[in-house]
C-alpha positions, 0 to 999 in steps of 0.5 A, a space after each residue: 303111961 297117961 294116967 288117964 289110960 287105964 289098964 284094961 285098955 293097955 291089956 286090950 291094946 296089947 291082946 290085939 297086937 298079939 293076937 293079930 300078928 299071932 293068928 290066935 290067943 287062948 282064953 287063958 291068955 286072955 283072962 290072965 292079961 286082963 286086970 281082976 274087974 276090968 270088965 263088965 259082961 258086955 265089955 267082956 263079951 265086946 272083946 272076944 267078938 271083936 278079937 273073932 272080927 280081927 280073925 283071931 282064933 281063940 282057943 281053950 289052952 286046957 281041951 285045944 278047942 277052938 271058941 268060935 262064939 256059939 251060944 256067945 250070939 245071944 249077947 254078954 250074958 250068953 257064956 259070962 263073956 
């Protein structure tokens, strides 16, 4: 791997790649693939908006619900996303 790459973009990579060709990802798939402090709020936020615009469904892998964003709208801070 380029040093200067670091992990959180190949976890993002990678959470992409799955999650396309899979349809959907679970938040705990999500949070588990990223390094502790990879991101910030925004960045955070930033990446399940956008895994949503790729038409990736992210559900919560403990109560099977779908996490369509409500409430994340607002912005980063709206949820700690």
């Amino acid at each position: 791997m380029d040093p200067r790459i670091g992990s959180s973009y190949v976890a993002r990579k990678e959470l992409f790649h799955r999650g396309i060709k899979r349809g959907r990802l679970t938040i705990q798939e999500i949070e588990e693939a990223l390094p502790e402090g990879a991101l910030t709020a925004a960045e955070r936020w930033l990446l399940y908006y956008s895994l949503r615009a790729a038409r990736v469904e992210i559900v919560d892998e403990v109560t099977g619900e779908v996490d369509h964003g409500v409430g994340m709208g607002a912005g980063p801070d709206a949820r700690g996303h």
